[in-house]
C-alpha positions as CSV (number, residue, x, y, z in Angstrom):
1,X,21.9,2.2,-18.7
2,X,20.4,5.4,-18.9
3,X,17.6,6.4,-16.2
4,X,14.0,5.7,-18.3
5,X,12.3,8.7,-18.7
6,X,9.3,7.8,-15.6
7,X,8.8,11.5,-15.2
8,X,5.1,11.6,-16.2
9,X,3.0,12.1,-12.5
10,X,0.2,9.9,-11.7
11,X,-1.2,7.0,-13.0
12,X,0.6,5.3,-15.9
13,X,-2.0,4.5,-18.5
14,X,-1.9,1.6,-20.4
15,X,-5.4,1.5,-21.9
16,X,-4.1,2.2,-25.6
17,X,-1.9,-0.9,-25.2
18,X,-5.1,-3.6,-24.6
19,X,-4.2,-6.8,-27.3
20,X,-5.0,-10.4,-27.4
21,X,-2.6,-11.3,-24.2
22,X,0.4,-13.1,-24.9
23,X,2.6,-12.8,-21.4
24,X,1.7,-15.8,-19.1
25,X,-1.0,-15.7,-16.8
26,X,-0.9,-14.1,-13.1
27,X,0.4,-16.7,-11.2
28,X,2.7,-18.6,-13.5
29,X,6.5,-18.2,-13.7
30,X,7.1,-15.1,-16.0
31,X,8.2,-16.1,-19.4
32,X,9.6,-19.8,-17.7
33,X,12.8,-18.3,-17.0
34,X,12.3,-16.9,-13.1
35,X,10.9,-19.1,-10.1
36,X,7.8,-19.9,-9.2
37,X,5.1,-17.2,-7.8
38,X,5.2,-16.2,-4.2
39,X,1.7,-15.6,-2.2
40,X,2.6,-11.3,-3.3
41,X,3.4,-11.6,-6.9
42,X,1.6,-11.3,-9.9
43,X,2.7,-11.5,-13.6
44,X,2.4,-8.4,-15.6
45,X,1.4,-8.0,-19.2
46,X,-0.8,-5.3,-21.0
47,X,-4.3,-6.8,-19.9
48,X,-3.2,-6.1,-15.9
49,X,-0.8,-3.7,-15.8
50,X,-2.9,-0.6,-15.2
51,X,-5.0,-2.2,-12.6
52,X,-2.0,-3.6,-10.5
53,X,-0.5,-0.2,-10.7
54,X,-3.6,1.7,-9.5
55,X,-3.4,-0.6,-6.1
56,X,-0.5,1.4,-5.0
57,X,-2.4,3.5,-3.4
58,X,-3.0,0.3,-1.0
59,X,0.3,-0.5,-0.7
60,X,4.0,-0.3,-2.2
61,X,4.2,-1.9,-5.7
62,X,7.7,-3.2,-7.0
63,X,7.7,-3.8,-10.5
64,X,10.8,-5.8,-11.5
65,X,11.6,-5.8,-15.4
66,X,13.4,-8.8,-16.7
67,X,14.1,-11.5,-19.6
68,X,15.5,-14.5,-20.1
69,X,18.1,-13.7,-21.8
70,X,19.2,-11.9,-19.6
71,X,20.2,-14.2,-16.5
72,X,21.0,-12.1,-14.0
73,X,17.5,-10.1,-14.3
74,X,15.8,-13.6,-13.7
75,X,18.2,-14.2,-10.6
76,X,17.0,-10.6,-9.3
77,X,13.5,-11.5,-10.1
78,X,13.7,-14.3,-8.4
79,X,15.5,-12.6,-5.2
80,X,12.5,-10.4,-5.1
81,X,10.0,-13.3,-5.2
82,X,11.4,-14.7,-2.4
83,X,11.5,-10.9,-0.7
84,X,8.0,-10.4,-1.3
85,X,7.2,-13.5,0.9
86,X,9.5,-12.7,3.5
87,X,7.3,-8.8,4.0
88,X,4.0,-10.6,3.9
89,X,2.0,-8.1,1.6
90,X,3.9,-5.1,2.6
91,X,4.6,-4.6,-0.8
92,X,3.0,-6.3,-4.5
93,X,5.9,-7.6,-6.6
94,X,5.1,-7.3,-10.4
95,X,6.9,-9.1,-12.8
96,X,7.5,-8.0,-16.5
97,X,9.1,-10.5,-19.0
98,X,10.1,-7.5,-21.3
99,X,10.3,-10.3,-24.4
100,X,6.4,-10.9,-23.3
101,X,5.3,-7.9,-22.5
102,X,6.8,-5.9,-25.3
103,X,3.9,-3.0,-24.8
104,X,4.6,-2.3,-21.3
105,X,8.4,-1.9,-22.4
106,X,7.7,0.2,-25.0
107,X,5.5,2.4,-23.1
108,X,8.1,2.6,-20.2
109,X,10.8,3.1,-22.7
110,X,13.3,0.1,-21.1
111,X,16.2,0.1,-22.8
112,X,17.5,-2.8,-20.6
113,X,17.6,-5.0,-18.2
114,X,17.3,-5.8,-14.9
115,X,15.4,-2.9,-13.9
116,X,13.6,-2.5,-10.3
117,X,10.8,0.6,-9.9
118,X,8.6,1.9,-7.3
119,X,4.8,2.7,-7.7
120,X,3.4,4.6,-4.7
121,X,-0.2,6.3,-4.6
122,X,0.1,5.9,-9.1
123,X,3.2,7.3,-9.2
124,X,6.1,5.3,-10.8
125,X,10.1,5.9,-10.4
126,X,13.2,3.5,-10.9
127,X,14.7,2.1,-7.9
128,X,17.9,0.0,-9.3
129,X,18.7,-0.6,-12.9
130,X,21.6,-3.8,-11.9
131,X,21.2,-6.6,-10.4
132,X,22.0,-6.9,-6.4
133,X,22.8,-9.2,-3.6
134,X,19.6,-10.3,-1.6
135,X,21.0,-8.0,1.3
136,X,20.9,-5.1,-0.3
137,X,17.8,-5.5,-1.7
138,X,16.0,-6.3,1.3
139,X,17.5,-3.3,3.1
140,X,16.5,-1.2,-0.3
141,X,12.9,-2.3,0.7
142,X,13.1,-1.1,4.4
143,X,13.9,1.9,3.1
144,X,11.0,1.6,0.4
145,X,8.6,0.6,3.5
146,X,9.7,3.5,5.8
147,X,8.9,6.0,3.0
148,X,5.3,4.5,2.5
149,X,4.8,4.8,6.2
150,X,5.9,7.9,6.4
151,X,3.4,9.3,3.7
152,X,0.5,7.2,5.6
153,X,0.0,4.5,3.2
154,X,0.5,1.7,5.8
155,X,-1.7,-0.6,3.6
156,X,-1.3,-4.7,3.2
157,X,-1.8,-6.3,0.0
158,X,-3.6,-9.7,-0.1
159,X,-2.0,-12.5,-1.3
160,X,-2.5,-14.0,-4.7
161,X,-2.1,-17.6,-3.3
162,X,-2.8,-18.7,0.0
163,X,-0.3,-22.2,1.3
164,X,-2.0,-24.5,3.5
165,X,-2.2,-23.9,6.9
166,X,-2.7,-26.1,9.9
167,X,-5.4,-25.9,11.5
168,X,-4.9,-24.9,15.9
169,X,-5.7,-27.8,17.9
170,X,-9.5,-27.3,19.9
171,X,-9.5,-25.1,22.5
172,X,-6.3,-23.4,21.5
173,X,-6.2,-19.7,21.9
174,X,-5.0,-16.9,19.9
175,X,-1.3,-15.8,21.2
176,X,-1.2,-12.5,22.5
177,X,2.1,-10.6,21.2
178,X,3.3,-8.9,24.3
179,X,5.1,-6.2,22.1
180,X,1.5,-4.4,22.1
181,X,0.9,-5.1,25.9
182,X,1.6,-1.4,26.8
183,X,-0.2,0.5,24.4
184,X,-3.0,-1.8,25.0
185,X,-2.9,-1.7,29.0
186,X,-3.0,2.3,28.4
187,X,-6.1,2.2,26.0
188,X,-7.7,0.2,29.1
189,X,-6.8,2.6,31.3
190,X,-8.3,5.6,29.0
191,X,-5.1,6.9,28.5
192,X,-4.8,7.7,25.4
193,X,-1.5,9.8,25.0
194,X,0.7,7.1,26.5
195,X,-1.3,5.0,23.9
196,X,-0.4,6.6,21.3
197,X,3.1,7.3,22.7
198,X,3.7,3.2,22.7
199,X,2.3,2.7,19.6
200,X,4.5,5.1,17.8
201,X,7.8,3.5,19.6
202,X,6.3,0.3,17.8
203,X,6.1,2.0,14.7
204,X,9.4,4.0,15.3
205,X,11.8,0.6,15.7
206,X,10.0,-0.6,12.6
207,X,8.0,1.5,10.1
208,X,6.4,-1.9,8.3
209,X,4.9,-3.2,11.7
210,X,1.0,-2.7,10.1
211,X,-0.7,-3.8,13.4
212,X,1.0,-1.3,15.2
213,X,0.6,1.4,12.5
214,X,-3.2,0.6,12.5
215,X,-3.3,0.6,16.2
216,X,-1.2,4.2,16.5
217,X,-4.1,5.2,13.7
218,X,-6.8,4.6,16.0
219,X,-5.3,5.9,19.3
220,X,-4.9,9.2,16.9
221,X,-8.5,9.3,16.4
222,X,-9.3,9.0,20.1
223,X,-6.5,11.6,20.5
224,X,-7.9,14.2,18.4
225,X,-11.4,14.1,19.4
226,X,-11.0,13.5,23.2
227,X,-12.0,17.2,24.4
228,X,-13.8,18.0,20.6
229,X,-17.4,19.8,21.0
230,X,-18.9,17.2,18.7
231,X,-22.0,19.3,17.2
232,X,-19.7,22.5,17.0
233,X,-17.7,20.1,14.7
234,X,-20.3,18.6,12.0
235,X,-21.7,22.2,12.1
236,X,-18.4,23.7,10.9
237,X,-17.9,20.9,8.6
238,X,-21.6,21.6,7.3
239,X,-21.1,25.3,6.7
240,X,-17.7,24.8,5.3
241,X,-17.1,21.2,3.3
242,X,-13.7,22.3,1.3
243,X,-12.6,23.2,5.0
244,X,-10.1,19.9,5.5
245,X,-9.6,20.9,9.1
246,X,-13.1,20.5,9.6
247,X,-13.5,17.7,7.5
248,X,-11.4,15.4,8.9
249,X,-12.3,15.7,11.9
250,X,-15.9,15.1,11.1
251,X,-14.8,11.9,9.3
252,X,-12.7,11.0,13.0
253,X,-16.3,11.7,14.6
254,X,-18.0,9.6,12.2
255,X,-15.5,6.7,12.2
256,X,-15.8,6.4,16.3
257,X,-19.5,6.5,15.8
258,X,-19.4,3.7,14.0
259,X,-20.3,5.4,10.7
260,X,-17.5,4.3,9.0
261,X,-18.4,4.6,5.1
262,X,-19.8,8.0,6.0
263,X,-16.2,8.6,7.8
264,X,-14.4,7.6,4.0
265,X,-17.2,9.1,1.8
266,X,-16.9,12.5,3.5
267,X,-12.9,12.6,2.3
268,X,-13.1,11.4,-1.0
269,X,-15.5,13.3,-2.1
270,X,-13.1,15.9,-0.6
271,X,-9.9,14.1,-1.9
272,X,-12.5,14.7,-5.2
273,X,-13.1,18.4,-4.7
274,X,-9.4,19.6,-3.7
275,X,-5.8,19.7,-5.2
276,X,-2.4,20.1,-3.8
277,X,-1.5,20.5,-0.3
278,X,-5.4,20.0,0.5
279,X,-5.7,16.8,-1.1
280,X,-2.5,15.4,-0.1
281,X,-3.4,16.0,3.2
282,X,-7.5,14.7,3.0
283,X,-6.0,11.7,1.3
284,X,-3.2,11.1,4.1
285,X,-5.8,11.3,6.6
286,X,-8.0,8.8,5.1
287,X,-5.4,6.5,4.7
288,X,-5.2,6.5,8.5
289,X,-8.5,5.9,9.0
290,X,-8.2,3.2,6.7
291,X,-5.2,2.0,8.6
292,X,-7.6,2.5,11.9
293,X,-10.4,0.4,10.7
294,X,-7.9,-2.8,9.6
295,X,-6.8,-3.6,6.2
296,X,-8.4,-6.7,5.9
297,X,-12.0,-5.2,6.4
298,X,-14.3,-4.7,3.4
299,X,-15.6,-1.4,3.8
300,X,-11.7,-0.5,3.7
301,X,-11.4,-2.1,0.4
302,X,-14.4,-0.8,-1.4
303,X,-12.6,2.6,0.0
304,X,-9.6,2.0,-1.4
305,X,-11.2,1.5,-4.8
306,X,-13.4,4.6,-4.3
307,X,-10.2,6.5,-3.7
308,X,-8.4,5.3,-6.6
309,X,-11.1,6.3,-8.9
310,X,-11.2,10.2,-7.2
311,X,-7.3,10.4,-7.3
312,X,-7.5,8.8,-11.3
């Protein structure tokens, strides 16, 4: 088939499409015909759509369109379920039953399926439009991973369903994984360039690794405001706001002194105030302090949101 036509940048807006919902739930198997959901899918109809796509700017989003008439679309969807478990939250899976979701088609303009697409940061683009082994798939998504990285959004996604988990035995202690040893031993030693040298050998060998990206993030921060004059800083940034140099280092001064909504406030209302290669790069760096502070924290969410709403 013929590439849809996803040129349009930004957010895809579905609000014109809102109807009494007739796709399955989030949660359920999409239209009956693919698998059961995994702890990183969710269902897609015209109710959610929108709102799933605006957390790409969290973390990768792979929308897979299907039917079931169409078999091989539910075997890829089903491939990709099992995928999504297998990266942990690296990236969402959303699943559209075309025959269900009949507005999200027609708003996409898919001619046919299987179709796979990519939303990163709001912005949408097809991946594959046949279906593929497992392999290639899951080296398709290394590829999709090492792109997110390398534009900073290192975000997780939480899971949708949570499977049981055994509970340690008393007195057990958390294991320690030695692959973080050295960068560790060197923020110990107040090194903080062979810190960040270790980390980004972590991140190098592999680019979804979000414990080391967060921890590279944070021996960044140290990095770049190790021999700073602090007040010479948040006086430039004072006299100059739209100055992003300034700015984000205020916002690394802020985060380390434990002002960390100040830190994210300060660049989105930047993000807010700027366009182009300015906002590209205040948003980049906030999504390394977000990265810095840990995905799972809540401050890091609400910013998330926050940034959504100044980017949309």
């Amino acid at each position: 088939m013929s590439t849809p036509p996803f040129s349009r940048p930004g957010a895809v807006d579905l609000s014109a499409l809102k109807r009494p919902a007739t796709a399955p739930a989030a949660g359920s198997a999409p239209g009956g015909a693919a698998s059961g959901g995994g702890a990183y899918v969710v269902d897609l109809n015209e109710q959610n759509f929108q709102q799933e796509v605006q957390g790409s700017v969290n973390g990768p989003v792979v929308l897979v369109f299907f039917s079931p008439q169409a078999p091989a679309s539910v075997t890829l969807a089903n491939d990709l379920t099992t995928l999504s478990d297998e990266f942990q939250g690296r990236f969402l899976l959303g699943r559209v039953d075309v025959a269900a979701a009949q507005g999200i088609a027609q708003a996409l303009q898919i001619e046919s399926v299987p179709l796979v697409a990519l939303v990163m940061n709001g912005q949408l683009a097809p991946l594959i439009q046949d279906a593929a082994p497992i392999e290639e798939l899951r080296e398709l998504l290394n590829q999709v991973l090492q792109a997110a990285v390398s534009q900073g959004l290192t975000g997780q996604h939480q899971p949708r369903s949570v499977a049981p988990v055994e509970e340690e035995a008393e007195g057990d202690e958390p294991e320690v994984d030695p692959r973080y040893a050295p960068a560790q031993d060197a923020l110990a030693d107040g090194d903080v360039d062979r810190a960040v040298a270790e980390y980004q050998k972590l991140v190098d060998a592999n680019p979804a690794d979000t414990e080391a990206a967060g921890g590279l993030a944070m021996a960044q921060v140290l990095q770049r405001t190790s021999t700073v004059d602090a007040a010479a800083v948040r006086t430039a940034a004072a006299e100059s706001p739209d100055d992003v140099g300034a700015a984000t280092l205020a916002a690394d001064l802020d985060l380390l002194g434990g002002h960390v909504d100040d830190a994210f406030a300060r660049l989105i209302d930047l993000v807010r105030r700027t366009s182009g290669d300015e906002r590209d790069a205040a948003r980049n760096h906030l999504l390394g302090l977000f990265a810095a502070v840990g995905n799972d924290d809540p401050r890091v969410l609400k910013g998330r949101q926050n940034l959504a709403s100044a980017l949309f």
